[in-house]
C-alpha positions in Angstrom: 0.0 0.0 0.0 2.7 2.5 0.5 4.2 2.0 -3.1 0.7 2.1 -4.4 -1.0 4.8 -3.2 1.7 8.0 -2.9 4.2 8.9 0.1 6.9 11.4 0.3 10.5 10.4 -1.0 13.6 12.7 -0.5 14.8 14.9 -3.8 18.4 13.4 -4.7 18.7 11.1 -1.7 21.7 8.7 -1.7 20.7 4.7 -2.3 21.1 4.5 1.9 18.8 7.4 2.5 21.3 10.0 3.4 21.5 13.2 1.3 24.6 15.3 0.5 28.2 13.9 -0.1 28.9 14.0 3.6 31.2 10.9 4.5 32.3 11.7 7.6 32.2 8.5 9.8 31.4 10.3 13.3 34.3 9.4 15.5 37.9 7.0 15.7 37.5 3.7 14.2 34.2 4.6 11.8 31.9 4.2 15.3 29.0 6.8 16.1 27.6 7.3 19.1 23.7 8.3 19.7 23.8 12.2 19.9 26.1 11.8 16.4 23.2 9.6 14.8 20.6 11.8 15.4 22.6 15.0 14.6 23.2 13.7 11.4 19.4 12.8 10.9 18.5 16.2 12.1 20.8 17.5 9.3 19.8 15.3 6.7 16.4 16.5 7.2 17.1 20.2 7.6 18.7 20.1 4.3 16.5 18.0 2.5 13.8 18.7 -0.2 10.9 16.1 -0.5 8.6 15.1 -3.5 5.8 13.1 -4.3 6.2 9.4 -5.2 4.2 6.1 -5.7 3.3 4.1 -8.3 -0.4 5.4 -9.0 0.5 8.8 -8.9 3.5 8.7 -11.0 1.4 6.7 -13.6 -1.2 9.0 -13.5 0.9 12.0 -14.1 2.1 10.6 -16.8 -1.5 9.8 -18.3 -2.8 13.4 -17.2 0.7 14.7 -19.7 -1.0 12.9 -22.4 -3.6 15.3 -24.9 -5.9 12.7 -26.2 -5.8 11.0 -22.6 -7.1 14.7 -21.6 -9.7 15.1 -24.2 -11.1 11.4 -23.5 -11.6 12.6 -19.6 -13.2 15.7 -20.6 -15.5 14.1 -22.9 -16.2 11.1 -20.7 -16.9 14.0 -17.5 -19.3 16.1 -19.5 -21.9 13.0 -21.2 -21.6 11.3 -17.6 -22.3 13.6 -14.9 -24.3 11.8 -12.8 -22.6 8.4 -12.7 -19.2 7.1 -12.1 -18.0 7.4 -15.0 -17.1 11.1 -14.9 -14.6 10.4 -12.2 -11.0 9.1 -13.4 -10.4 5.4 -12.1 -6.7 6.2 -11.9 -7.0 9.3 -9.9 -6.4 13.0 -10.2 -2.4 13.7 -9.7 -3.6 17.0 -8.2 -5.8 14.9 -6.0 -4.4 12.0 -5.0 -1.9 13.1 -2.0 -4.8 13.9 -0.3 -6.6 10.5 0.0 -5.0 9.2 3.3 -3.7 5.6 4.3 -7.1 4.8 6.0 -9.5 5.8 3.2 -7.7 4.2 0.9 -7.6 0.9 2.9 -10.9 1.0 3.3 -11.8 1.8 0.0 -9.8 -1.6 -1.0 -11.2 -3.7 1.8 -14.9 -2.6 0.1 -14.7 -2.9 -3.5 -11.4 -5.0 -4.2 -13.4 -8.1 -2.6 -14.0 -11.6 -4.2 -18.0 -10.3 -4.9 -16.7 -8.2 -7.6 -14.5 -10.4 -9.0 -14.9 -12.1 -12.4 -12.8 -15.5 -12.9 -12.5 -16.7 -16.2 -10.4 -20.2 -16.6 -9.4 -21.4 -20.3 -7.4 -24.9 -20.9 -8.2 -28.5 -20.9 -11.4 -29.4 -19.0 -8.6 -31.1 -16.1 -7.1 -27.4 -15.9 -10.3 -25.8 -15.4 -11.6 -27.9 -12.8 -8.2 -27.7 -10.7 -8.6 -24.1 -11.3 -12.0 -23.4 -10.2 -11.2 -25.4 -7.1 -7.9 -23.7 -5.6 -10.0 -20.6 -6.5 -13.1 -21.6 -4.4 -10.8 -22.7 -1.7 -9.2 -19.1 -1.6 -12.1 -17.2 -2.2 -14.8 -18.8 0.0 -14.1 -17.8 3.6 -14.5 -14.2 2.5 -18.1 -14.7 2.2 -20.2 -12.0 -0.1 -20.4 -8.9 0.7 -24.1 -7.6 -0.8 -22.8 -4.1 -0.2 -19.6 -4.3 -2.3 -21.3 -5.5 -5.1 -24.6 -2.7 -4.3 -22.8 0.3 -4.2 -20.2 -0.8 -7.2 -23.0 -1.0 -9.5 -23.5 2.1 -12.1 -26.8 3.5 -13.3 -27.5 4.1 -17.2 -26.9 8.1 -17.9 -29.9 10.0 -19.1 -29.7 12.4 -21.5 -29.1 15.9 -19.7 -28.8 18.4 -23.1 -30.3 18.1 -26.1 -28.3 20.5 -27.8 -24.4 20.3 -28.4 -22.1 21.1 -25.8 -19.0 22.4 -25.9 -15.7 22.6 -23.9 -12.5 24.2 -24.6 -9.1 23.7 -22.4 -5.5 24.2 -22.9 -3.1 21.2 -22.9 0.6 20.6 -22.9 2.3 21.4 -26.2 4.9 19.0 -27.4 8.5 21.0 -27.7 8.5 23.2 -30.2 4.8 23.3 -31.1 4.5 26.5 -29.4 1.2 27.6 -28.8 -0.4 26.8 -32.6 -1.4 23.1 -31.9 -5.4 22.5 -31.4 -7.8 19.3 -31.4 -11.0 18.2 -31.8 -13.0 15.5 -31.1 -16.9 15.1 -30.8 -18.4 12.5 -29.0 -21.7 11.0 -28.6 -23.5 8.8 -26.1 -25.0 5.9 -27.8 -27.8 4.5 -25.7 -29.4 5.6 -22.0 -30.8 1.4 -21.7 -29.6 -1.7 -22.8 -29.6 -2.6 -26.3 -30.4 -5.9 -27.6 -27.1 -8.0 -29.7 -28.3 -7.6 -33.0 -27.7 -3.5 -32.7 -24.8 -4.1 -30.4 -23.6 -5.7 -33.4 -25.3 -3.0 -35.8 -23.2 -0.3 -34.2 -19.7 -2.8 -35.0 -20.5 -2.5 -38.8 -21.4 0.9 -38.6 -18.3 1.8 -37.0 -16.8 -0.3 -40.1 -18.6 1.6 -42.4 -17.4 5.0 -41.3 -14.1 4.5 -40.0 -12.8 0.4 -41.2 -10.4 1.1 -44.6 -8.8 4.4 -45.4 -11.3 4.8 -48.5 -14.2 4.6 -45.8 -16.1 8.1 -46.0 -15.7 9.2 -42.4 -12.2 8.4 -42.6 -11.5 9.8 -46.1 -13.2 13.1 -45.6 -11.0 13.7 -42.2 -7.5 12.7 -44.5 -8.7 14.3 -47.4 -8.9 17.6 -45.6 -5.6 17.9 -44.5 -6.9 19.8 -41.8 -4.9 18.0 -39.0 -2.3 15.3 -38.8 -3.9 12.6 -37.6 -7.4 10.9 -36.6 -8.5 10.3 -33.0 -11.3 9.1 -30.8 -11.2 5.7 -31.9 -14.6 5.5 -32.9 -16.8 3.1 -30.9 -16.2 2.5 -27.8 -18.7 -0.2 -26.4 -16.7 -1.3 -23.4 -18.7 0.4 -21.1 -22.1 0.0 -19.8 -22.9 3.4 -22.6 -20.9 2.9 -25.6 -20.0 5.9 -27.1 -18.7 6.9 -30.3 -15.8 9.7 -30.9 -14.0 11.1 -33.8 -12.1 14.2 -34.2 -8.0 15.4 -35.6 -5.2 16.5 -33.6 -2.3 18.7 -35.5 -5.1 21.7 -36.3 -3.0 24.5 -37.2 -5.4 27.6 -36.6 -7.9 28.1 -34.5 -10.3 28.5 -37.4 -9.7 25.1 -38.5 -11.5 23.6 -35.2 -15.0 24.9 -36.7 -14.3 23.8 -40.2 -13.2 20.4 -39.3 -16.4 20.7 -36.8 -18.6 21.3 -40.1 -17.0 18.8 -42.2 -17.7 16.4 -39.8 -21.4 16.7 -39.2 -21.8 17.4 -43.0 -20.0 13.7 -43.7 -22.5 12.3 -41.5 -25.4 14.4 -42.6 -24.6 13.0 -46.2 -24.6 9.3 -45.5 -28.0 10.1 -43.5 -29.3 11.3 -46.6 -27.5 8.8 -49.1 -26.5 5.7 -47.0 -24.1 2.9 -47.8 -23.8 1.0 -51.1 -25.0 -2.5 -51.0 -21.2 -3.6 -51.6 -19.8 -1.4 -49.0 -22.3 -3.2 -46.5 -21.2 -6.6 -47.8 -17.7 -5.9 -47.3 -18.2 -4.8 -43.7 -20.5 -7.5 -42.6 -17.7 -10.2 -44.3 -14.8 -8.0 -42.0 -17.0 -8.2 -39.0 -18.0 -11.8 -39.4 -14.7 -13.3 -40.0 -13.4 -11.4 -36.7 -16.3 -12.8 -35.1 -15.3 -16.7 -36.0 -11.5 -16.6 -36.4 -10.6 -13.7 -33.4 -8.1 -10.8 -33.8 -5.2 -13.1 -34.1 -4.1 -12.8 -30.5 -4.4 -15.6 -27.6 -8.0 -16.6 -27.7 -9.1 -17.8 -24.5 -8.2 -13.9 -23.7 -10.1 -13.0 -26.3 -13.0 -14.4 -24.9 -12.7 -13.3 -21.8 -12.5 -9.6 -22.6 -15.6 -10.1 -25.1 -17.7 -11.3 -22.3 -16.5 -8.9 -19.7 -18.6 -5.9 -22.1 -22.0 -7.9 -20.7 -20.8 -9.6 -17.6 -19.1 -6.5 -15.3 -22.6 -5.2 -16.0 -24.3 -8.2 -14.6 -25.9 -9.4 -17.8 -25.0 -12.9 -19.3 -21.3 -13.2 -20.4 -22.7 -15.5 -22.8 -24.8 -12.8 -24.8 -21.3 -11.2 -25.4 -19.9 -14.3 -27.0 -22.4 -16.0 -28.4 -22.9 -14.1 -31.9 -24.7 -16.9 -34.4 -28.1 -15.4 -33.7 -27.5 -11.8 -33.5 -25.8 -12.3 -36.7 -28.6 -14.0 -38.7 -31.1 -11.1 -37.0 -29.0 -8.6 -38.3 -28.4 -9.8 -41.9 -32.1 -10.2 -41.9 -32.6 -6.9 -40.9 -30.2 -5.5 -44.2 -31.8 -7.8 -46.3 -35.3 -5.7 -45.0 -33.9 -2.6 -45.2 -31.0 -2.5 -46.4 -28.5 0.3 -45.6 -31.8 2.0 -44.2 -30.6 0.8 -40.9 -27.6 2.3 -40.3 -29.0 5.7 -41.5 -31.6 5.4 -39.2 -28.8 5.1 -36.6 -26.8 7.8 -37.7 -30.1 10.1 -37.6 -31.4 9.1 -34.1 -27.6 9.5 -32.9 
């Protein structure tokens, strides 16, 4: 707990503790006696400077240095406000010395308990078994704790403006950039209930549609401009109980640019409302998204798995509805077969 959480180190201490280049060995023979001891230790701390240390804080200052990380939290704070998501799981730097030994004890004893835990075993039915029972044998005496699991549980958002809002803050400018770096990213919240698999799914091939290949149009019409350097916001994020979907440039030269990479933006979107998808376009993402589906993203699978079913399960809805894809996949190419690329304009409209 003291490396973890944050504690006060000495600037430019020597390996032993001391500070300075003092070597004197207090007396004949290299021997000290008491008063010498603790008039070096008075010395030592007299002329010492101390800093902030730990491994959370240091990690989260270097996430809080990061642009995008900062844009992320400021769009995560402002389409959450009334859940837990508008805090920062990792902690505020500016915050965290104040959080003292005994809240943050007790804050692990509460929520870092067994009744939030999700244990996922992959291997040879043997290994599973063996598994399951050295982790029932560790986990049972600690009983279930109803209020853990109560007060760790987040509610859906509602909708709290119906027109855009916007928010504007400085950030650290890599050397030399000076002060004519900007960025944008615009964010949406997806859903304010559950959604059923076949438009969990819808909103993967969207996301495919816009943003998959570098011809897609989202993606195109953001390269095309030249406006910025890069792309960010990822897209869709469904990894939490909302999912979300962000998009914006970094490496905006003037100020002006913000607003016309704004426009183009919407005005991409507006267009495919009005136009939609060609039939091939649709194919070629439903093929992309199928194939993921049944072969994985080429890393270890069982992990795979595991974080597929954790979207549903930390939610406490079936780990299985996360993983099991066969008939929200034959709903869905049903539903393009209907309406073709209808669907997915109707999604970008009630977005």
């Amino acid at each position: 707990l003291r490396q973890e959480g944050w504690r006060y180190d000495v600037v430019g201490a020597n390996e032993d503790g001391t500070v300075g280049d003092d070597e004197s060995d207090g007396g004949e023979g290299g021997e000290r006696d008491l008063a010498d001891v603790n008039y070096a230790l008075d010395s030592m701390i007299n002329r010492a400077e101390f800093e902030y240390k730990g491994v959370v804080f240091s990690e989260m200052k270097g996430a809080y240095s990061d642009p995008e990380g900062l844009i992320d939290r400021i769009s995560q704070t402002l389409l959450f406000p009334d859940n837990s998501y508008r805090f920062d799981s990792g902690g505020d730097p500016a915050v965290i010395p104040t959080l003292t030994r005994e809240e943050f004890v007790s804050f692990y004893q509460k929520y870092y308990h067994p009744t939030n835990s999700r244990l996922f075993v992959a291997g040879d039915e043997s290994d599973v078994y063996h598994a399951l029972s050295q982790a029932d044998r560790y986990m049972s005496p600690m009983g279930y704790n109803p209020e853990s699991r109560k007060d760790s549980a987040i509610v859906y958002q509602k909708r709290t403006f119906h027109k855009p809002v916007f928010e504007r803050r400085p950030y650290a400018a890599a050397p030399g950039e000076g002060d004519s770096g900007f960025m944008l990213c615009i964010t949406w919240l997806l859903n304010t209930q559950p959604t059923t698999s076949m438009m969990q799914l819808a909103w993967i091939v969207l996301d495919s549609l816009l943003l998959g290949k570098p011809s897609s149009p989202l993606t195109k019409a953001l390269e095309d401009s030249n406006l910025g350097e890069s792309t960010i916001g990822g897209g869709l994020d469904d990894t939490l109980l909302q999912s979300t979907f962000s998009i914006g440039m970094k490496g905006l030269k003037k100020r002006e640019d913000v607003n016309v990479l704004e426009g183009l933006i919407m005005n991409t979107l507006h267009k495919l409302d009005s136009d939609g998808f060609s039939e091939d376009d649709i194919a070629s993402s439903m093929n992309t998204i199928e194939f993921s589906l049944r072969e994985g993203g080429g890393g270890l699978r069982g992990m795979e798995i595991f974080l597929g079913a954790l979207s549903q399960w930390n939610y406490d809805q079936s780990p299985r509805e996360a993983i099991i894809y066969e008939d929200a996949l034959k709903m869905l190419k049903e539903e393009i077969a209907r309406t073709g690329s209808n669907l997915f304009q109707q999604m970008i409209r009630d977005t």
